[in-house]
N, C-alpha and C positions, 0 to 999 in steps of 0.2 A: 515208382517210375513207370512201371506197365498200368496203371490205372489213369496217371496222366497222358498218357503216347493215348492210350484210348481217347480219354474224352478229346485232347486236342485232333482226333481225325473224326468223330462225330461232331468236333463246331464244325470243321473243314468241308465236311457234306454237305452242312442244314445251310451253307454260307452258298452252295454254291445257286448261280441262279435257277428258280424250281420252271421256267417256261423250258427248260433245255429237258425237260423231263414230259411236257404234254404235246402231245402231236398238233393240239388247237387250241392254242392260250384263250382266257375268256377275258375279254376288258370292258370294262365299268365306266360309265357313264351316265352323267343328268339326263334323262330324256322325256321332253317335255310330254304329259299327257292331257290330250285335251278334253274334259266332261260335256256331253253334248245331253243336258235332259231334253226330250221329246214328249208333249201331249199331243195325242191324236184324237179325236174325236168325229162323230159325222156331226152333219149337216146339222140334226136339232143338239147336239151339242151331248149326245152322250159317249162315254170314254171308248175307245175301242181298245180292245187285248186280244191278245193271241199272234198278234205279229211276231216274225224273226227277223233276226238279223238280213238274211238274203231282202227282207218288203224293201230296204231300208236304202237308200243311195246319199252318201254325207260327201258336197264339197267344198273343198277347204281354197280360194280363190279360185274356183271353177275347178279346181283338180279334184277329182274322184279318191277317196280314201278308204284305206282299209281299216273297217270298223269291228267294233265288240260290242256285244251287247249284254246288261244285267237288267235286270230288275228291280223293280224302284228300292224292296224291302233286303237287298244284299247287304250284308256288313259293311261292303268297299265305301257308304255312299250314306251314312245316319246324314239325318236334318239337322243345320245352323242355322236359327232363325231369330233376329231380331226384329222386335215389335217396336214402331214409333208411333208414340201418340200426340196428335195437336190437344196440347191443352191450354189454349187461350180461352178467356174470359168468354168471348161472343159464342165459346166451344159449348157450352155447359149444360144446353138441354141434348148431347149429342155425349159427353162426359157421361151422361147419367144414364146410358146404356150402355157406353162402353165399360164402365165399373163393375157389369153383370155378367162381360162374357169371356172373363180371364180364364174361368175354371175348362175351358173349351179348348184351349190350345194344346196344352201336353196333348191329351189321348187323340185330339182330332187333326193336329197339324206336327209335331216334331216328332211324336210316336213315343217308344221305349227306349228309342237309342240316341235322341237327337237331345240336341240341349235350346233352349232360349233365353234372350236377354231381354228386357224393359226398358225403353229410357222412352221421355217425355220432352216437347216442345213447345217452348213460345217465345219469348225474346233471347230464348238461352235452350240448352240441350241440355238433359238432367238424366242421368243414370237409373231407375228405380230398380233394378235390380241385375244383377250380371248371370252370364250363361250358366243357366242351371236344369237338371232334369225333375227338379221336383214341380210337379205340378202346383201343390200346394200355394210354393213359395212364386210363383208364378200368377194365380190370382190373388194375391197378397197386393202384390205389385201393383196390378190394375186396378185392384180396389182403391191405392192410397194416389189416384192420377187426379188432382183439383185443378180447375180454374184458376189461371192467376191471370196474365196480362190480357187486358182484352182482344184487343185487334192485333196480336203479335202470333205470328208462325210460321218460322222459321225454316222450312218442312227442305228448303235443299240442303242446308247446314245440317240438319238431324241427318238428313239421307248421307252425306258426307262421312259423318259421324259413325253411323251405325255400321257404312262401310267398312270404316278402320276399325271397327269392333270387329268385324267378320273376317278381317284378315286375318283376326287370329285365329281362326278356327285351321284345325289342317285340310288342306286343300283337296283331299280327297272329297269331301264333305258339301253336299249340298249346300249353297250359301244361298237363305234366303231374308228378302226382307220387306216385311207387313207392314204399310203407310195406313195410318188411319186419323185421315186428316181432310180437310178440304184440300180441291184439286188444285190450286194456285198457290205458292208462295204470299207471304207476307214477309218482306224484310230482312232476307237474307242477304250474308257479305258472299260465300262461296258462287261462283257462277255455274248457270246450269251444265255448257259443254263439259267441263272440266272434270263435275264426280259424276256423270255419264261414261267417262272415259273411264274414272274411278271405281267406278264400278265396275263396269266391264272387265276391267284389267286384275280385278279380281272374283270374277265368277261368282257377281252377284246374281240373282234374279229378281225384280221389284215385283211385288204384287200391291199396289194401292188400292184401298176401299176408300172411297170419299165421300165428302157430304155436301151440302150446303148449310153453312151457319143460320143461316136467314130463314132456310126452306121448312128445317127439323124442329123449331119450336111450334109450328101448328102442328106436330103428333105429338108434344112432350105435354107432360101432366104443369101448369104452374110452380110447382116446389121446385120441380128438376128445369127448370128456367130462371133462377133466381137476378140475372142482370136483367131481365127483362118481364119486371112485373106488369106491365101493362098488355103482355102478349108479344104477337110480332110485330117486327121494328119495319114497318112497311119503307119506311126510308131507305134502312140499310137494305132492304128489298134493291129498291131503285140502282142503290150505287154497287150488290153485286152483282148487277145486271152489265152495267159498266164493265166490271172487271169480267165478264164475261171475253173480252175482247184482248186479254191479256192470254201468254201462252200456257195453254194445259200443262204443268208439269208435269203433273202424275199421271197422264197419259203418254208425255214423251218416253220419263221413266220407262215404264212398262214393254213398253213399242221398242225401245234402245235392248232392253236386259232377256227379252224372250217370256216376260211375267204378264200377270192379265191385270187392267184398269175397270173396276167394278164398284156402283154407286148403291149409298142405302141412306134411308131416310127413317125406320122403323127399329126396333129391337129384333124385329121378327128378321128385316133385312138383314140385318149384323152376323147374326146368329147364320143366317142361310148362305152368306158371303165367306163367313169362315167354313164352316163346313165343307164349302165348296171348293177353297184355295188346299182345306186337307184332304180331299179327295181328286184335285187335280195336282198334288205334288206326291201324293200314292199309287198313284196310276203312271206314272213318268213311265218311258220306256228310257233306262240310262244308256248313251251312246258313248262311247270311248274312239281314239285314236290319236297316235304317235304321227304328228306332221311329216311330211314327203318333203316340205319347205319349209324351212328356218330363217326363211326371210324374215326380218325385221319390218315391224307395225304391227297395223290394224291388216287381219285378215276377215273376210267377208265368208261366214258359213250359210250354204243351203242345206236344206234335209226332205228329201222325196220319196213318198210310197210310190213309184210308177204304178205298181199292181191295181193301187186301190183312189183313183186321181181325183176322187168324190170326197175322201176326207180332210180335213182338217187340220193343218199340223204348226204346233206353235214351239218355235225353238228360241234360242238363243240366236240374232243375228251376224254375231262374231265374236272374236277374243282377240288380245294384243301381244305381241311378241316382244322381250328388249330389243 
């Protein structure tokens, strides 16, 4: 009976409520954080480092915020990168370089800690491989990227696509994603505002490398042009001269996510263009902060060196609230 009267006056304590025991209860809450990556660069376009957080002025609808600042190579912040590639028929003297520069992306663009996924486009969005850190298995992928439909690509559907791939990643996580495509739409149902917003609202960043179908078969060897044995197709020349007149996506992309829009024509290009997108997402300066305003929508971000008003700075133009 003495060992029960016990334990019923130790439930009696653990019962009682534990805040009548802390002088300053702590409580729990969602609170939103928002990832602001920053390149900086000067004038001819080389990375600048050694800034602090004080260089740095971040506002969130014109409001001034109190920021943080890491380092691109912090834990908090591995790369999520999916790679989309146009693979239409008219793609294939442009295929036949892209097959060569898979082995490039692990070490040079998601690092040791970051993972990448593959998918492919042309009348349809095809998976070729999902988020994985082996590099390996990663030029595997872009080796088996062929030609199929000819004049199909799809490239806002894939970007759509590749979105909702990136949502799964945890949102600590740099979310990015590699177009390597011509810079215009072929035949898309998805509309461009919509995975703009899409993106957005998921802290993607676009970086497009584009080409011209038409342009890349005068540097291809004839094998690596197989729909076009007779050379270039001076026609299709003429009519994507036309479609010149139609809107850039892949530079809206870009413009909308805070990513850069960058053209290649060469193997030599390809190569220099990735290197370039992994050494400008190694050199991020990562910006953090907890909103002052929980307003609902689209908020409009600035990010200013006052100090340094000569430089260069490309960010993200906003993010969306529910």
């Amino acid at each position: 009976m003495t060992a029960v009267l016990c334990a019923l006056s130790v439930a009696a304590i653990a019962q009682e409520p534990q805040e009548a025991t802390l002088p300053n209860p702590t409580i729990r809450a969602n609170v939103p954080l928002v990832l602001v990556p920053v390149t900086v660069t000067d004038r001819k376009g080389k990375f600048v480092n050694g800034l602090s957080v004080e260089d740095f002025i971040v506002g969130d609808n014109g409001i001034r915020q109190k920021i943080r600042l890491d380092t691109s190579d912090t834990v908090v912040a591995p790369v999520s990168l999916v790679v989309a590639v146009q693979c239409s028929g008219i793609s294939a003297a442009v295929l036949a370089k892209i097959n060569k520069v898979g082995a490039m992306i692990q070490p040079l663009v998601i690092g040791d800690r970051g993972r990448a996924a593959v998918v492919a486009f042309d009348d349809e969005v095809r998976v070729f491989q999902d988020f994985t850190s082996d590099g390996t298995k990663i030029r595997i992928a872009f080796e088996k990227i062929e030609g199929r439909v000819i004049k199909a690509g799809r490239m806002i559907d894939a970007t759509a696509e590749s979105v909702k791939m990136l949502e799964t990643r945890p949102e600590s996580s740099r979310r990015i994603l590699l177009i390597l495509s011509e810079s215009r739409d072929r035949g898309s149902k998805a509309k461009l505002p919509q995975v703009i917003e899409q993106a957005q609202r998921a802290s993607v960043m676009i970086y497009p490398a584009t080409y011209s179908a038409h342009a890349t078969p005068w540097t291809a060897r004839p094998e690596d042009n197989p729909n076009m044995p007779g050379g270039p197709d001076y026609m299709g020349g003429l009519i994507e001269l036309m479609r010149m007149s139609k809107t850039n996506d892949a530079a809206v992309f870009a413009r909308a996510t805070g990513g850069r829009h960058l053209s290649f024509e060469t193997l030599k290009g390809l190569e220099e263009i990735i290197t370039r997108a992994g050494e400008d997402i190694h050199s991020q300066y990562l910006l953090s902060f907890v909103p002052s305003s929980s307003e609902a929508g689209y908020h409009a971000l600035t990010v200013a060196v006052p100090s340094h008003p000569e430089l260069l700075i490309r960010a993200r133009p906003g993010y969306w609230t529910q």
